[in-house]
C-alpha positions as CSV (number, residue, x, y, z in Angstrom):
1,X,125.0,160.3,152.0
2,X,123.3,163.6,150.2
3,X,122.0,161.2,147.5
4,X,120.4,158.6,149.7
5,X,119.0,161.1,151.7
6,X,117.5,163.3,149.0
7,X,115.9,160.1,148.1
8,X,114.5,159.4,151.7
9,X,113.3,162.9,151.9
10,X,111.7,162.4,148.1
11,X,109.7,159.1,149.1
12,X,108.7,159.0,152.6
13,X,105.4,160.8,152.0
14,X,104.0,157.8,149.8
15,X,101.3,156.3,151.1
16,X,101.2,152.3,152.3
17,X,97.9,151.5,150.8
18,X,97.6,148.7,153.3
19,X,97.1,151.4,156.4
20,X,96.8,154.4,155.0
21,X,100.0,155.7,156.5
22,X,103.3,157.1,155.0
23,X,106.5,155.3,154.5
24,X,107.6,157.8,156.8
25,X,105.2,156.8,159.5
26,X,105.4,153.1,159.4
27,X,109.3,153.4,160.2
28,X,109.2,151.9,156.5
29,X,111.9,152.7,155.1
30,X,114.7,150.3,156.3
31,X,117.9,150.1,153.5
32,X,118.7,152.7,150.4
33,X,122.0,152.3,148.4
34,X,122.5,153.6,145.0
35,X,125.2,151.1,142.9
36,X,127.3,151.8,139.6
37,X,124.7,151.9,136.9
38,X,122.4,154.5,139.1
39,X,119.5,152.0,139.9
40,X,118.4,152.7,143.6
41,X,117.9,149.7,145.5
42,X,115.2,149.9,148.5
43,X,114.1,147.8,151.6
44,X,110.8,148.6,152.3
45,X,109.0,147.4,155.6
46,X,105.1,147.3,154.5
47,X,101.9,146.7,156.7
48,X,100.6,143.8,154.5
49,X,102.6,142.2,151.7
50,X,100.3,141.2,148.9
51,X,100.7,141.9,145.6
52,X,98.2,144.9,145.2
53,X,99.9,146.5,147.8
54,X,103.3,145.9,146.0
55,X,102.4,146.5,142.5
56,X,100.9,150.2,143.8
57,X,103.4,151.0,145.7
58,X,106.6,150.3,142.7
59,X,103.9,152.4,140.8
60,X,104.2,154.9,143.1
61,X,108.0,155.0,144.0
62,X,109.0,153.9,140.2
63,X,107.6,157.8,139.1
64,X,109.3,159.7,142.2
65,X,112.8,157.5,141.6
66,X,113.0,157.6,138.1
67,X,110.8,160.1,137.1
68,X,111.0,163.1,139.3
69,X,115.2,162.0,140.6
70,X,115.8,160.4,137.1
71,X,117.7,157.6,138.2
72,X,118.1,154.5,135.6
73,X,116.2,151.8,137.9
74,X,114.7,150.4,141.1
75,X,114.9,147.2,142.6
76,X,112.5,147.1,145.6
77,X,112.3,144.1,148.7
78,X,109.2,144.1,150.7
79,X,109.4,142.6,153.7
80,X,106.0,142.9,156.7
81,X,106.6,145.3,159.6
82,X,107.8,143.6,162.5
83,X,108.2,145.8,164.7
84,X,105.2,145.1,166.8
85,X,106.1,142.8,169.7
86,X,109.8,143.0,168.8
87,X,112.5,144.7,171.1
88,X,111.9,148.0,169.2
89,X,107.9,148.5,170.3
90,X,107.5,151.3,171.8
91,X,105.5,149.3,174.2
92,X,108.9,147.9,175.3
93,X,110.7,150.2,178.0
94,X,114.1,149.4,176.8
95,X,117.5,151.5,176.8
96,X,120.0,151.1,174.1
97,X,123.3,152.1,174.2
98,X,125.4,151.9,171.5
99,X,129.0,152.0,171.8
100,X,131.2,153.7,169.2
101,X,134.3,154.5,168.0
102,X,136.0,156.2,164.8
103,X,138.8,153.8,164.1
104,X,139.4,149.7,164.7
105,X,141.5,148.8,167.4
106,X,140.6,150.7,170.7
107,X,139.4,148.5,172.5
108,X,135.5,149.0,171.4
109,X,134.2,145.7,171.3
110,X,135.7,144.7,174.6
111,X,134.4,147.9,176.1
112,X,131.2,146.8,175.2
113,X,131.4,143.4,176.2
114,X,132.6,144.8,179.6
115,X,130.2,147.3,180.0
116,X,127.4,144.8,179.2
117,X,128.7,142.4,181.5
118,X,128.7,145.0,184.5
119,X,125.1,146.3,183.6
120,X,124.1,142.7,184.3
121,X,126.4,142.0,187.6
122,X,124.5,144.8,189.2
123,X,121.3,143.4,188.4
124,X,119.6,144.8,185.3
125,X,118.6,142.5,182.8
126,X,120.6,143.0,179.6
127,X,121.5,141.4,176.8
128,X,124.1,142.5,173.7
129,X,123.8,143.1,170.1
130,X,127.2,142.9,167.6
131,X,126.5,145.0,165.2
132,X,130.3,145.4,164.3
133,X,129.6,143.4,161.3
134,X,132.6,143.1,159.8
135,X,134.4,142.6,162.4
136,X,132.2,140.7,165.1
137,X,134.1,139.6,167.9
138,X,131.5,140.0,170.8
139,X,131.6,135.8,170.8
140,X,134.9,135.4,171.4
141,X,135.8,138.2,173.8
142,X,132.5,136.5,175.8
143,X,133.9,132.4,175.2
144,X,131.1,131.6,173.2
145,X,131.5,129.1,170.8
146,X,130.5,129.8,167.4
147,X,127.6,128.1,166.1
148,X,124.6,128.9,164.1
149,X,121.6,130.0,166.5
150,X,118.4,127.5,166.8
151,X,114.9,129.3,166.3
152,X,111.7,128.7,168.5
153,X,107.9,127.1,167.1
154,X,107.7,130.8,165.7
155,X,110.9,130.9,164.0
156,X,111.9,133.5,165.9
157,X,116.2,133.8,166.8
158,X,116.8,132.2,169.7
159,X,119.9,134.2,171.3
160,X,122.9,132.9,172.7
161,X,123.6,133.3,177.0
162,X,127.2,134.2,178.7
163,X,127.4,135.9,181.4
164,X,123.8,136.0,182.1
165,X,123.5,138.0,178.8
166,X,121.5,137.2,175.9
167,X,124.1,137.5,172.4
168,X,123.4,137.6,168.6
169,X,126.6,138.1,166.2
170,X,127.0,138.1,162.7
171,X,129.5,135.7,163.6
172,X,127.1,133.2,164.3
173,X,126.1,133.1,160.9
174,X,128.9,132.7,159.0
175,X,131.5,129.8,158.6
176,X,134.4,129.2,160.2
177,X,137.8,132.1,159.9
178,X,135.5,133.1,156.4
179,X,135.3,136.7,155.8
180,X,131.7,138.8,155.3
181,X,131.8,139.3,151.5
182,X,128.2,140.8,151.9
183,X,126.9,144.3,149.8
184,X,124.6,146.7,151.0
185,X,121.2,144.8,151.2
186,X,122.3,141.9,152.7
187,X,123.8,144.0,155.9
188,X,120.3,145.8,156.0
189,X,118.3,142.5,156.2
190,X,121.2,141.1,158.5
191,X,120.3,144.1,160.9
192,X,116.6,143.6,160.5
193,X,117.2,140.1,161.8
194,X,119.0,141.4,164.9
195,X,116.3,143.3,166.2
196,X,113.1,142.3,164.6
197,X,113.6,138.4,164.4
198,X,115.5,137.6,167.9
199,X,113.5,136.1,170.5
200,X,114.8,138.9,173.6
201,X,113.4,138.2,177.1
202,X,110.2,140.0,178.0
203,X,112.3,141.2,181.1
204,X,115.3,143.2,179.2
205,X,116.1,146.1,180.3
206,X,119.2,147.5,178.3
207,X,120.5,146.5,174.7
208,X,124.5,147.5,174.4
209,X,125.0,148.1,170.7
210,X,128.7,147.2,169.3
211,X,128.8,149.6,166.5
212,X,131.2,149.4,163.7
213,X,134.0,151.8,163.8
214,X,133.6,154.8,161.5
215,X,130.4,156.8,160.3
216,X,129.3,154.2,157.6
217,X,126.2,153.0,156.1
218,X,125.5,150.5,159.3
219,X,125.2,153.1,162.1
220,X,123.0,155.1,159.6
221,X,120.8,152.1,159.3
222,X,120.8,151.6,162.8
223,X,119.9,154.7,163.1
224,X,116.4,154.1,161.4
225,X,115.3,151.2,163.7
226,X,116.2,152.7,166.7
227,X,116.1,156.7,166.5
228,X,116.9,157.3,169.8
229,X,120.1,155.6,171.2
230,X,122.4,156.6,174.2
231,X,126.0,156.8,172.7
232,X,129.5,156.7,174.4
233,X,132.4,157.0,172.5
234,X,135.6,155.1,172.9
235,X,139.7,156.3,171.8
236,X,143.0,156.1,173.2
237,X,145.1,158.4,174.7
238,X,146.6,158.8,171.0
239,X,146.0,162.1,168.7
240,X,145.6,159.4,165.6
241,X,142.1,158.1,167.6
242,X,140.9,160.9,169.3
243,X,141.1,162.8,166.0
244,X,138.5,160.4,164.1
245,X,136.7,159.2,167.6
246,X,135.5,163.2,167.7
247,X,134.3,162.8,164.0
248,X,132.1,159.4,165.1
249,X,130.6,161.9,168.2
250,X,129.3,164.5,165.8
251,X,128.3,161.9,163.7
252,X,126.2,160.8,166.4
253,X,124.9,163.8,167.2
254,X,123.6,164.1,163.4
255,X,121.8,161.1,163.7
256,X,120.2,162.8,166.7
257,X,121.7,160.9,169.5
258,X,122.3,161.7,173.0
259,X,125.9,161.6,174.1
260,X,126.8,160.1,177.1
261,X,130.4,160.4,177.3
262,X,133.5,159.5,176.7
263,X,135.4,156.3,177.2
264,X,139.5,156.5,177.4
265,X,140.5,153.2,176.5
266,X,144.1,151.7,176.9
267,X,145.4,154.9,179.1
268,X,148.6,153.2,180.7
269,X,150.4,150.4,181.6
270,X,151.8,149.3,184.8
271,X,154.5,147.5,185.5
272,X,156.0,147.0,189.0
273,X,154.5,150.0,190.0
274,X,156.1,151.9,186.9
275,X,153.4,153.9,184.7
276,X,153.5,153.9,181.2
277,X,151.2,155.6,179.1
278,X,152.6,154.2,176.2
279,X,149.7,156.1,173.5
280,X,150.4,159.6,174.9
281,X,147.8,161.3,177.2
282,X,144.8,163.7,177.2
283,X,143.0,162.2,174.0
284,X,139.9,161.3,176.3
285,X,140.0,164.7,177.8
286,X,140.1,166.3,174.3
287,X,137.2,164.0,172.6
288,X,135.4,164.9,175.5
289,X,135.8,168.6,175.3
290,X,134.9,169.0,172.0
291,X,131.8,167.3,171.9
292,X,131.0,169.4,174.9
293,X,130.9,165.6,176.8
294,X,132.5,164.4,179.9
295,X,135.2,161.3,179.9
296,X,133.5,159.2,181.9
297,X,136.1,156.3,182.9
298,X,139.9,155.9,181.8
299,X,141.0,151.8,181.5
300,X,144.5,150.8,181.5
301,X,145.7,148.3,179.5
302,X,145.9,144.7,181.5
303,X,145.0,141.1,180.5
304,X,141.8,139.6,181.8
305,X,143.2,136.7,184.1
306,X,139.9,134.1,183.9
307,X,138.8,134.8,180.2
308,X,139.4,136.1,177.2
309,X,138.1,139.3,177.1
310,X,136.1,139.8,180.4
311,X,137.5,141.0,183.9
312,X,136.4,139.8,187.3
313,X,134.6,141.7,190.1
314,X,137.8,141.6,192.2
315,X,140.3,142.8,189.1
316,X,140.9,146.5,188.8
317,X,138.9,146.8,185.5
318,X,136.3,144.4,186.6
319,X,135.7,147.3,189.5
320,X,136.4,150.0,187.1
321,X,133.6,148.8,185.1
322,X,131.3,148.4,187.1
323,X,131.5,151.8,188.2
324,X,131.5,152.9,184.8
325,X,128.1,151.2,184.6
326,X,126.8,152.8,187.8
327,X,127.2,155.8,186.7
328,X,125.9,155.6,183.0
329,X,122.5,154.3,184.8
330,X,122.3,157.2,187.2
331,X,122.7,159.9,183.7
332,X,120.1,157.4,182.4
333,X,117.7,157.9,185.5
């Protein structure tokens, strides 16, 4: 992470000679990895890609990479700036809120689903990005099938509906039960795709961001399409998730991110009446306290009884999250 950045921080005055503007300006640079034989390999977003424009800037960022930082080589992709007329235009009054977590297996992705769900079932136009990429489930927890998007006379993504949401998945874009054996550039250009390429509705409102699980290389790319994000956090009750789930909230708070809270996922089970809190008690509360955060709904653990991964208005967590909802718009307004 020092590397890459010391290489951000080295480049990001160079000019674009296409609009006079810096890399840092333009929002230009978009992926930077490093691999085994020290070449650094760059995604650059560019006003106008011509080959002028290209051959001055590899001039440019060949002396500060190699030169100046004395790395062994540089393998640059320019793609155009899209981010004019796309969801991240700062024309566009849109929310995003990205939903985290340190570990696998909290319940993230079906928070988000939830959570995304209830945004729309109280009216505000939404839609939901799974940025999990290695482990997209957003399709199935939301009964979609899985199916490689169509695109529109512009090429642009045409997203998926469920639940009166708008969906894109890696999922979507892979084969059937095959695993993501992607590197580094390809998750950057993957990315790119998701917000930059998707056809949205004019009328959206909210994004909910499924974030990977951890502090990797995706959220940090994320992180340089869309600088400001509301994040929530989600752990269990258990000291094994709360202890990593506080390392994902001050790793949030790095990126610059506002915190919104705290979600305590899988708090207890209930069976005839009996309470179980069968991963301990008082993670939320101690996530929450040390980010300096508030927990701002517990869930108990019960099965969805219509689908696979989303609750009804009339079940308990169905209710739960819409309230959960409610009151992340009202800190939002």
């Amino acid at each position: 992470m020092g590397a890459k950045t010391d290489i951000k921080e080295a480049i990001e005055l160079i000019v674009d000679p296409s609009n006079d503007q810096t890399l840092k300006d333009n929002n230009a640079i978009q992926f930077i990895d490093i691999d085994d034989d020290q070449k650094v390999i760059l995604i650059l977003g560019i006003h106008k890609v011509d080959e002028d424009t290209k051959k001055k800037l590899n001039r440019a960022l060949a002396k500060v990479i190699k030169l100046d930082l004395g790395y062994q080589g540089l393998k640059i992709t320019f793609e155009a700036l899209k981010k004019q007329g796309s969801v991240v235009d700062e024309k566009r009054e849109i929310t995003y809120i990205g939903v985290a977590s340190g570990k696998g297996g909290v319940g993230k992705s079906t928070v988000a689903a939830n959570l995304a769900v209830a945004f729309s079932r109280i009216g505000k136009k939404t839609a939901i990005i799974d940025a999990d990429i290695y482990g997209s489930s957003i399709p199935n927890l939301l009964d979609l099938p899985v199916e490689l998007p169509k695109a529109d006379e512009e090429q642009k993504i045409i997203p998926f509906k469920a639940f009166d949401l708008e969906v894109i998945a890696t999922e979507f874009f892979l084969k059937e039960d095959q695993p993501l054996m992607w590197r580094g550039p390809m998750l950057g250009k993957m990315l790119n795709h998701f917000f930059y390429d998707v056809k949205w509705d004019d009328a959206t409102e909210y994004i909910i961001v499924d974030l990977p699980p951890g502090t990797g290389d995706v959220a940090m790319d994320i992180q340089k399409i869309i600088p400001k994000c509301e994040m929530v956090i989600v752990t269990t009750p258990h000291p094994s998730a709360s202890n990593v789930a506080v390392k994902a909230g001050f790793a949030a708070k790095q990126l610059e991110h506002e915190l919104l809270g705290v979600i305590e996922n899988m708090t207890a089970f209930t069976v005839n009446g009996d309470t179980y809190p069968i991963f301990g008690t008082g993670g939320g509360e101690t996530v929450a306290r040390k980010l300096g955060v508030d927990v701002l709904a517990e869930i108990p653990i019960q099965a969805p009884t219509a689908h696979k991964g989303i609750y009804e208005m009339h079940e308990e967590l169905g209710v739960i999250y819409l309230g959960l909802a409610n009151k992340i718009i009202k800190r939002l307004t």
